[in-house]
N, CA and C atoms as an extended XYZ file, in Angstrom:
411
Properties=species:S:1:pos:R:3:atomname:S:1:resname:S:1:resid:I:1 pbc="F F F"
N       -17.899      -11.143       -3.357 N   UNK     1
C       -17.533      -11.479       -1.987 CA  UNK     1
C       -16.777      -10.300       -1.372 C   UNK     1
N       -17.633      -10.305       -0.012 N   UNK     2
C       -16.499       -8.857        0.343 CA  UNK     2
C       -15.129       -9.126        1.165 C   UNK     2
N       -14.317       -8.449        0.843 N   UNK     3
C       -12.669       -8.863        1.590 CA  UNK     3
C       -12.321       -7.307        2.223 C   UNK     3
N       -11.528       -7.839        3.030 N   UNK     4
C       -10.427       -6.368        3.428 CA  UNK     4
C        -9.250       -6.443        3.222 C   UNK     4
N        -8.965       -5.316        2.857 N   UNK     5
C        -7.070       -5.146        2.305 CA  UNK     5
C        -6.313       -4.114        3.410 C   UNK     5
N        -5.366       -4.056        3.208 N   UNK     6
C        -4.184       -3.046        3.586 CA  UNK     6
C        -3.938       -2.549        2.375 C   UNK     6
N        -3.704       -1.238        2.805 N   UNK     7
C        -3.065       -0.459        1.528 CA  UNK     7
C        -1.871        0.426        2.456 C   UNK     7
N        -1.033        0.994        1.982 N   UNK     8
C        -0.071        2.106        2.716 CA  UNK     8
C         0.391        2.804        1.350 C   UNK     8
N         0.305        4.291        1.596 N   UNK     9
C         0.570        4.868        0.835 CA  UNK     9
C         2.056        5.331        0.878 C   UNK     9
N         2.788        5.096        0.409 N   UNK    10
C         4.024        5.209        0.890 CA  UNK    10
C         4.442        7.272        1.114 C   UNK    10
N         6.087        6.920        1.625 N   UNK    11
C         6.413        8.077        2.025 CA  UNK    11
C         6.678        9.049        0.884 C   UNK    11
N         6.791        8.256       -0.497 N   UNK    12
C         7.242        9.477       -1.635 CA  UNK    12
C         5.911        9.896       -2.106 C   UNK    12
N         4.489        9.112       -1.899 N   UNK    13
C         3.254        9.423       -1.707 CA  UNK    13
C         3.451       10.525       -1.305 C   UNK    13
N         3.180       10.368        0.231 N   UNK    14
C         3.170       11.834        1.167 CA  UNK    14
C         4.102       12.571        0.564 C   UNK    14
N         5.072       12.545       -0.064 N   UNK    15
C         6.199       13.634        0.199 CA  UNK    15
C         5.352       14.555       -1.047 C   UNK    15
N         5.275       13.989       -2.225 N   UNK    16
C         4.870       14.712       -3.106 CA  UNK    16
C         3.249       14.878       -3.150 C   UNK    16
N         2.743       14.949       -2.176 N   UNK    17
C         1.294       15.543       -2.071 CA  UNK    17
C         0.040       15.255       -3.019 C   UNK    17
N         0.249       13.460       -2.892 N   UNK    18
C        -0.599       12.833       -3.793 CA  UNK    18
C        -1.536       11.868       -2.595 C   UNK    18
N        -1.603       11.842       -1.501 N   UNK    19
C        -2.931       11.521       -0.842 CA  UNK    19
C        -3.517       11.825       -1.151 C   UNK    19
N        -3.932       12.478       -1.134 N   UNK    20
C        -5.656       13.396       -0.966 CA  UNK    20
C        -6.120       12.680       -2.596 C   UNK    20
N        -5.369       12.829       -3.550 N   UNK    21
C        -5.305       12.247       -4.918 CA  UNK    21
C        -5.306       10.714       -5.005 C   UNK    21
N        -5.130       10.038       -4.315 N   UNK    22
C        -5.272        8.378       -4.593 CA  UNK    22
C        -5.860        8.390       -3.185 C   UNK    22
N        -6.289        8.735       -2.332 N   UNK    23
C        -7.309        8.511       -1.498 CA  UNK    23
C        -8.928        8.381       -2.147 C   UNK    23
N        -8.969        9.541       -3.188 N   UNK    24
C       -10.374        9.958       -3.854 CA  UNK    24
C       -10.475        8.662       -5.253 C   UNK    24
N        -9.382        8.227       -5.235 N   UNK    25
C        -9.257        7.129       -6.179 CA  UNK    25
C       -10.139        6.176       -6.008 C   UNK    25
N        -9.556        5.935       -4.488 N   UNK    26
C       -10.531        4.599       -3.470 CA  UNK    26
C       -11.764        5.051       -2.722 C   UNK    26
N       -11.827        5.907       -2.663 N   UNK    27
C       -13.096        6.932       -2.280 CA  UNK    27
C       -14.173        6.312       -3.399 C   UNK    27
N       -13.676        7.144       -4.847 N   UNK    28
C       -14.638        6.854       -5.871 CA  UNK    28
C       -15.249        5.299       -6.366 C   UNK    28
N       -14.476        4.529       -5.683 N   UNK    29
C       -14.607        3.177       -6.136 CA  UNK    29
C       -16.159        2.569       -5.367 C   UNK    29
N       -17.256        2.118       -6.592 N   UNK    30
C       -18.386        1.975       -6.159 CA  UNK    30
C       -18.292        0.811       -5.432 C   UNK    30
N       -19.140        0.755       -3.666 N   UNK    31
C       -19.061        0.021       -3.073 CA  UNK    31
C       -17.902       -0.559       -1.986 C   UNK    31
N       -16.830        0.352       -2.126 N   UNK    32
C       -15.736        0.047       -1.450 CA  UNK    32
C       -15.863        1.223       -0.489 C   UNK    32
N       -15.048        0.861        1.276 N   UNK    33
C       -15.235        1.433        1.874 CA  UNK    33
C       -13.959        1.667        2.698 C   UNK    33
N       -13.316        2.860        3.040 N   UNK    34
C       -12.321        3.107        3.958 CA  UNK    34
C       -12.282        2.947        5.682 C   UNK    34
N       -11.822        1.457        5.935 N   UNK    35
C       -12.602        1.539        7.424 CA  UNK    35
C       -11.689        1.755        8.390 C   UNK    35
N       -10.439        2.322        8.295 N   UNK    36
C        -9.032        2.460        8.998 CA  UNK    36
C        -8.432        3.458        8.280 C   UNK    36
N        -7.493        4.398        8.945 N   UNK    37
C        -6.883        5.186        8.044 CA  UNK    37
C        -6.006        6.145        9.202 C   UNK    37
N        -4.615        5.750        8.572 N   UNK    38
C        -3.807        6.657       10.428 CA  UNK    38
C        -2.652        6.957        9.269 C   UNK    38
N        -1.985        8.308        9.617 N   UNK    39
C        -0.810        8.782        9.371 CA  UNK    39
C         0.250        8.332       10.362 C   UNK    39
N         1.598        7.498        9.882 N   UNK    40
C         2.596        7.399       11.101 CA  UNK    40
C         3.629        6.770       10.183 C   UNK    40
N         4.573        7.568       11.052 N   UNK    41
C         5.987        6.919       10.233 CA  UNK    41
C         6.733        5.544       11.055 C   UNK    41
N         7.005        4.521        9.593 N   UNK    42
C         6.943        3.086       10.729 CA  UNK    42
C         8.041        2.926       11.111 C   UNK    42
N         8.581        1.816       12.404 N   UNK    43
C         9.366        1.767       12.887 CA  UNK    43
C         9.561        0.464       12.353 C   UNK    43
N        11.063        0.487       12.451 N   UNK    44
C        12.041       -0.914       11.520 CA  UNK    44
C        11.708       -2.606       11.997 C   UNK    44
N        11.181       -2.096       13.437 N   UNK    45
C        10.440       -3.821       13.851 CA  UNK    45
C         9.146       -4.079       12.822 C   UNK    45
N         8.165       -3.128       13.047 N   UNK    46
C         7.153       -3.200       11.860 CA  UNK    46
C         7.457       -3.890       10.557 C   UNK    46
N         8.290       -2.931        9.853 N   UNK    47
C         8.881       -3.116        8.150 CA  UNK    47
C         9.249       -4.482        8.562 C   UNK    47
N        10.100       -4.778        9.521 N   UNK    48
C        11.051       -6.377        9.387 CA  UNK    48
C         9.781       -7.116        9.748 C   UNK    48
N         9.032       -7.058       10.246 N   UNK    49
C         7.942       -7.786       10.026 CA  UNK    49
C         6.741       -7.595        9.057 C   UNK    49
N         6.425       -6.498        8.162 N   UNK    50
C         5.971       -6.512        6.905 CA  UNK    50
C         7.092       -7.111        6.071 C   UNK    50
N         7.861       -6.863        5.774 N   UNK    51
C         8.898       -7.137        4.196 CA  UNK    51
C         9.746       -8.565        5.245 C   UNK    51
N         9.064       -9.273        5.616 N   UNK    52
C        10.153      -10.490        6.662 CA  UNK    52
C        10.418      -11.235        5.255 C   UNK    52
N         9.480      -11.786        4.345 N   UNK    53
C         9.569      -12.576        3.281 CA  UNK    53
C        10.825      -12.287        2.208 C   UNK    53
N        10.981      -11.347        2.189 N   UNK    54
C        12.492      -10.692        1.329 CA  UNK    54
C        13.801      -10.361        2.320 C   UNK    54
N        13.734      -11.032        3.692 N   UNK    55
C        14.905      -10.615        4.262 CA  UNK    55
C        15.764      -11.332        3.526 C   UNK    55
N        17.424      -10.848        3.182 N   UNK    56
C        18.238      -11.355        2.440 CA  UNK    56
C        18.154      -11.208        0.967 C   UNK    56
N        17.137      -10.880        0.513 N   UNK    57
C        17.040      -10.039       -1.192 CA  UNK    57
C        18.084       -8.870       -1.341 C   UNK    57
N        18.323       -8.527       -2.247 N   UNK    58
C        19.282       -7.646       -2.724 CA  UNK    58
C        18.243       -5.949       -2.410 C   UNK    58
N        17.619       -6.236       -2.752 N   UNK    59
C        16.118       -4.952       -2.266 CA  UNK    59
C        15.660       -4.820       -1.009 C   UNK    59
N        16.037       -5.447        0.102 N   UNK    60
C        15.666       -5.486        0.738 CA  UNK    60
C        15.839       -4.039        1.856 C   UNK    60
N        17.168       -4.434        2.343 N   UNK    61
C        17.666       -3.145        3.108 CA  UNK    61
C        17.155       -2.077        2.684 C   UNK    61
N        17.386       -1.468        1.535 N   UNK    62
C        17.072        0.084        0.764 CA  UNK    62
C        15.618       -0.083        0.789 C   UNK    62
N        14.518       -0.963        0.466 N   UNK    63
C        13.433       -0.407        0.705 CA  UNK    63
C        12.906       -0.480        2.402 C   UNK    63
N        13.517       -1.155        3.580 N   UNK    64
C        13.151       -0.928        4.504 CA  UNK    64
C        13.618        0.800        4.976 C   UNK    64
N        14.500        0.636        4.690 N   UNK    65
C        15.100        2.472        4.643 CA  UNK    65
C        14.002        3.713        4.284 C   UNK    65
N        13.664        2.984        2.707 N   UNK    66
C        12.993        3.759        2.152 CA  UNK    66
C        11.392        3.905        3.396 C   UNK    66
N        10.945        3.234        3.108 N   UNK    67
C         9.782        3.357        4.313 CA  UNK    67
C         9.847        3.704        5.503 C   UNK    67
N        11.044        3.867        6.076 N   UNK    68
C        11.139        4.420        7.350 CA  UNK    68
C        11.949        5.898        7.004 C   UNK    68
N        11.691        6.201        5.569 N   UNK    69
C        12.322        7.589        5.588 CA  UNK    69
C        11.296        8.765        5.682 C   UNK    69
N        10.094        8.449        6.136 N   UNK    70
C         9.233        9.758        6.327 CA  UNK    70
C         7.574        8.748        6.299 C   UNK    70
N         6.835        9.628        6.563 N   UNK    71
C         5.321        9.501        7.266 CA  UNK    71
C         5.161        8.456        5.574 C   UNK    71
N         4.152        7.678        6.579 N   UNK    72
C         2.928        6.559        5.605 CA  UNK    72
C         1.831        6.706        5.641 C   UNK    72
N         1.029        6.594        4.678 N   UNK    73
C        -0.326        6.881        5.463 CA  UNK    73
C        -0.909        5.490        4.946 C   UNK    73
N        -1.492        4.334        6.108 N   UNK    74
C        -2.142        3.082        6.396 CA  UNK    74
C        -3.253        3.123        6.468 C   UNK    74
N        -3.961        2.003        5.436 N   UNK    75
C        -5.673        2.265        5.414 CA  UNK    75
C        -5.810        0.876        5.206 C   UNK    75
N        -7.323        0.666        5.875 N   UNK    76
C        -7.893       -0.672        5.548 CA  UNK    76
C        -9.046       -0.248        4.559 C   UNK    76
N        -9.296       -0.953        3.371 N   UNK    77
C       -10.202       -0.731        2.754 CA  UNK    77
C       -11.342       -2.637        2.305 C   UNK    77
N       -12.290       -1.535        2.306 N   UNK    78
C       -13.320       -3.043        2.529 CA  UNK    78
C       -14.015       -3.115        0.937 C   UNK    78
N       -14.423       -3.881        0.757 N   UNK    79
C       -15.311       -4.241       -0.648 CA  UNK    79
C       -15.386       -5.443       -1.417 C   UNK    79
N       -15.940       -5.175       -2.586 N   UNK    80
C       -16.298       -6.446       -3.303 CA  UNK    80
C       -15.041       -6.726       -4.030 C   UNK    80
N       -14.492       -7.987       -3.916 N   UNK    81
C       -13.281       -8.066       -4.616 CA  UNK    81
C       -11.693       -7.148       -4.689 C   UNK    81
N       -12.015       -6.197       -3.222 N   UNK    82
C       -10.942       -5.457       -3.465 CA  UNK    82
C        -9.797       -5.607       -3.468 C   UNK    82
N        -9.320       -7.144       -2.839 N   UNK    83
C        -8.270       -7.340       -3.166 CA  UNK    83
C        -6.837       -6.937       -4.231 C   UNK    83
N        -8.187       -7.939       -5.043 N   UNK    84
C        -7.911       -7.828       -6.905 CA  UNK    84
C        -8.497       -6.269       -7.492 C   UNK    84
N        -8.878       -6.118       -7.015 N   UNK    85
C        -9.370       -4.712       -7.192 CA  UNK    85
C        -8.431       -3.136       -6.949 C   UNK    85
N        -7.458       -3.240       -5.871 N   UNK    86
C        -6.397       -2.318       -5.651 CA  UNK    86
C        -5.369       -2.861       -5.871 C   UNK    86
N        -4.888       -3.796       -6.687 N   UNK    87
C        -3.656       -4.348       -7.085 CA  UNK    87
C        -3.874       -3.545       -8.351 C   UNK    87
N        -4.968       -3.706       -9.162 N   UNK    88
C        -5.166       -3.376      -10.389 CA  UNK    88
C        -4.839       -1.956       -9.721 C   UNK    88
N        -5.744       -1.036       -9.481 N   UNK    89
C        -5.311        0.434       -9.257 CA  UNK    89
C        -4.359        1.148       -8.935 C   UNK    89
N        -3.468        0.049       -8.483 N   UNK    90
C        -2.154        0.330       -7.973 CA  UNK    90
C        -1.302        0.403       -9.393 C   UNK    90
N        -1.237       -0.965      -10.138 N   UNK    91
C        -0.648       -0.923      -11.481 CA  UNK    91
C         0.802       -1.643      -11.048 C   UNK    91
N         1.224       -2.420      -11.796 N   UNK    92
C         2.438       -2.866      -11.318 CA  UNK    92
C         3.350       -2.294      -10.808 C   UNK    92
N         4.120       -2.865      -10.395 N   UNK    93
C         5.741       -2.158       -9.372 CA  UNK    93
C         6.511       -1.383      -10.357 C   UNK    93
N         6.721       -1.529      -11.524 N   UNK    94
C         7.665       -0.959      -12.258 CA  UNK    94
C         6.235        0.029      -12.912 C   UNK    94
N         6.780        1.283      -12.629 N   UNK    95
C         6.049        2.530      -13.389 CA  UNK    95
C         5.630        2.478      -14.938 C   UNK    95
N         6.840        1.587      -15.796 N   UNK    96
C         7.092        1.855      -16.934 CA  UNK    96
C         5.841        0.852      -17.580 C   UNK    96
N         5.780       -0.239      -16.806 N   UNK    97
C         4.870       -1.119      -16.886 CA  UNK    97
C         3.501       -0.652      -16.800 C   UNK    97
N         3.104       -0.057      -15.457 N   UNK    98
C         1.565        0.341      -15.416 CA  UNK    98
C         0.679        0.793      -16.668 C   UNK    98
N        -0.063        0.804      -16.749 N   UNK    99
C        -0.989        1.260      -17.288 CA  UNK    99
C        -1.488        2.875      -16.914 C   UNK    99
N        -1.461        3.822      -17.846 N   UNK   100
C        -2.624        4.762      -17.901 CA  UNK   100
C        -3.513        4.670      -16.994 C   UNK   100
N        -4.070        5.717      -16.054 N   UNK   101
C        -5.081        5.240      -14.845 CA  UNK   101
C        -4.844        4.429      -13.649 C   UNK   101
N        -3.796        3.897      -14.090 N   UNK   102
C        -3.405        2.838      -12.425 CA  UNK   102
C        -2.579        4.412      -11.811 C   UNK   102
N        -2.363        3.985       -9.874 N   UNK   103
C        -1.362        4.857       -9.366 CA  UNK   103
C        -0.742        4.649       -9.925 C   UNK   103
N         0.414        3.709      -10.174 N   UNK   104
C         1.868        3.970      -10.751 CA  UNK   104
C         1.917        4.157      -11.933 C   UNK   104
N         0.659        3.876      -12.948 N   UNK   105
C         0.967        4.475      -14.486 CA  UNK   105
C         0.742        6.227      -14.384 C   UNK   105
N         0.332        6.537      -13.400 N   UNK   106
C        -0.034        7.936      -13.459 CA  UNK   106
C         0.855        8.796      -13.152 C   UNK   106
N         1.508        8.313      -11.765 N   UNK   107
C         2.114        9.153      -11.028 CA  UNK   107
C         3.664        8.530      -10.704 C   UNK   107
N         3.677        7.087      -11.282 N   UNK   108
C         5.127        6.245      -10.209 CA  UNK   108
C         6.234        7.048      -11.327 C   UNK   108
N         7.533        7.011      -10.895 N   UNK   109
C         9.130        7.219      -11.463 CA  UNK   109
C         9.943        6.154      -11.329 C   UNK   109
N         9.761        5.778      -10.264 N   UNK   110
C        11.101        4.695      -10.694 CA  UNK   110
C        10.568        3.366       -9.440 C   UNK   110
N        11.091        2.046       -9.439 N   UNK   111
C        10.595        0.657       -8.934 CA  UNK   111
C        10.928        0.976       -7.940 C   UNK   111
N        11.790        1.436       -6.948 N   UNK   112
C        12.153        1.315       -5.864 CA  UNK   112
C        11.172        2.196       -4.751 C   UNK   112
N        10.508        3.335       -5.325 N   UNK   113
C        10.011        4.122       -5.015 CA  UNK   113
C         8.430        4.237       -5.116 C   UNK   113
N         7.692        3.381       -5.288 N   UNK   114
C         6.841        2.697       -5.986 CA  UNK   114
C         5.190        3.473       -5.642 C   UNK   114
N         5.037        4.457       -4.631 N   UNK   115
C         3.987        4.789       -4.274 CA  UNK   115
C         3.135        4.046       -3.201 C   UNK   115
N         2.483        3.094       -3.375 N   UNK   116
C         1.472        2.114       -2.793 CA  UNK   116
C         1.786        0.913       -2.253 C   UNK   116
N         1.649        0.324       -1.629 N   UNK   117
C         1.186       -1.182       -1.657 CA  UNK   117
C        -0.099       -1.772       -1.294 C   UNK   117
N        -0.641       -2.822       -1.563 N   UNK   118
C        -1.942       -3.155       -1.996 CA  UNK   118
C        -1.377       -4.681       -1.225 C   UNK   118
N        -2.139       -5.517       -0.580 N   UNK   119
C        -1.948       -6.896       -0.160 CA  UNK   119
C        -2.249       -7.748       -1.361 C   UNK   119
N        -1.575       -8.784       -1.455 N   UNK   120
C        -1.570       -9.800       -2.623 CA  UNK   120
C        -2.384      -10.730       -2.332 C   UNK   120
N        -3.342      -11.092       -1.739 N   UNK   121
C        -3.718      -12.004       -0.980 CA  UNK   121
C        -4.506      -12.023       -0.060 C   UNK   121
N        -5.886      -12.872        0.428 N   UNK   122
C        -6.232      -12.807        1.653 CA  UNK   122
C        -5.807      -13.344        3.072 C   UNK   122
N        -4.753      -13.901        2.401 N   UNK   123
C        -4.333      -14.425        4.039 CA  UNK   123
C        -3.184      -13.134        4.262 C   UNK   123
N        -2.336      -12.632        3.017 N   UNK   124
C        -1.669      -11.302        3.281 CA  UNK   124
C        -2.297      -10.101        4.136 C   UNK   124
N        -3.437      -10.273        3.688 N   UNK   125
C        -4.541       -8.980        3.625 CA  UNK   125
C        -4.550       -8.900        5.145 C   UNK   125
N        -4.739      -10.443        5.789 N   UNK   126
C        -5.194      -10.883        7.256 CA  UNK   126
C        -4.270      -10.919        7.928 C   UNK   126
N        -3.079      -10.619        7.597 N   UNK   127
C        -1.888      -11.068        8.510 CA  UNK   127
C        -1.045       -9.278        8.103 C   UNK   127
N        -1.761       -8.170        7.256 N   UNK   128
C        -0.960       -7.353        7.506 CA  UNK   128
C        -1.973       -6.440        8.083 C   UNK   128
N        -3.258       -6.767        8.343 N   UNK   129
C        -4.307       -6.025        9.193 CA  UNK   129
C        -4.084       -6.004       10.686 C   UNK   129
N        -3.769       -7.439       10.663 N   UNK   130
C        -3.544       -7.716       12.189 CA  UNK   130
C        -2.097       -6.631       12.974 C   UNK   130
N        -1.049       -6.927       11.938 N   UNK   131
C         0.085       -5.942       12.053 CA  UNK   131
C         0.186       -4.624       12.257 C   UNK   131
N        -0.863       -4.223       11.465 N   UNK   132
C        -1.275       -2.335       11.339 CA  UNK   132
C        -2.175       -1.859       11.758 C   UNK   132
N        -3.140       -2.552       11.904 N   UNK   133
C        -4.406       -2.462       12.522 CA  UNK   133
C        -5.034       -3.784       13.869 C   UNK   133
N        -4.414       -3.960       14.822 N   UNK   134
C        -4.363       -5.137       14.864 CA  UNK   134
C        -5.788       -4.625       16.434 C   UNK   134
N        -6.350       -3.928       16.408 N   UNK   135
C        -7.773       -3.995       16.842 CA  UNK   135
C        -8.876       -4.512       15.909 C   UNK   135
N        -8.288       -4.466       14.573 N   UNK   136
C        -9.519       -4.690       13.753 CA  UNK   136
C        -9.178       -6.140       13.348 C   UNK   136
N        -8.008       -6.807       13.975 N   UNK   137
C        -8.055       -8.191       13.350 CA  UNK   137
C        -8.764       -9.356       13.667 C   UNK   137
């Protein structure tokens, strides 16, 4: 079944010059397709409305910070199952955890800083398209 996701590559992404490198990740993936894709650094109404679900977490503040500390780069990607499909490639939140071959087993350092995010969900998927991409919703 085909779905669409959000992905954002975060700012320690960009900083350390690993686009082009987990872009070709999702590039290579048979059947999946990049149908959105904008460089921009987000503004704190955005984040408080991506991360709204953790307002009041102890993580919260510092990673809205963190994402508004330099350029993102936002992509919609389309395919069979990609949902479940770039969660896996992503590799869990904690680096130490990932796997070999996922982004964060490859490239992550530490949880807070995490590289990627991948939507958990299709109603996530649909409600953070509309947010970032919200011509294509």
């Amino acid at each position: 079944m085909s779905q669409r996701t959000l992905v954002l590559l975060k700012p320690d992404a960009v900083r350390r010059g690993l686009v082009g490198e987990i872009l070709g990740r999702i590039e290579r993936k048979a059947g999946w397709s990049i149908d959105a894709l904008e460089l921009r650094t987000l503004d704190r109404a955005t984040l408080e409305q991506h991360y709204g679900e953790h307002v009041g977490k102890p993580f919260y503040e510092p990673l809205v910070e963190f994402m508004a500390s330099g350029p993102t780069v936002a992509l919609v990607v389309t395919g069979e199952r990609v949902i479940e499909g770039m969660r896996a490639l992503a590799g869990p939140t904690d680096p130490i955890a990932a796997a070999p071959g996922s982004i964060r087993g490859d490239f992550g350092t530490i949880v807070r800083e995490n590289l990627i995010h991948a939507s958990d969900s299709e109603a996530s998927a649909e409600r953070e398209i509309k947010l970032f991409f919200p011509e294509l919703g």
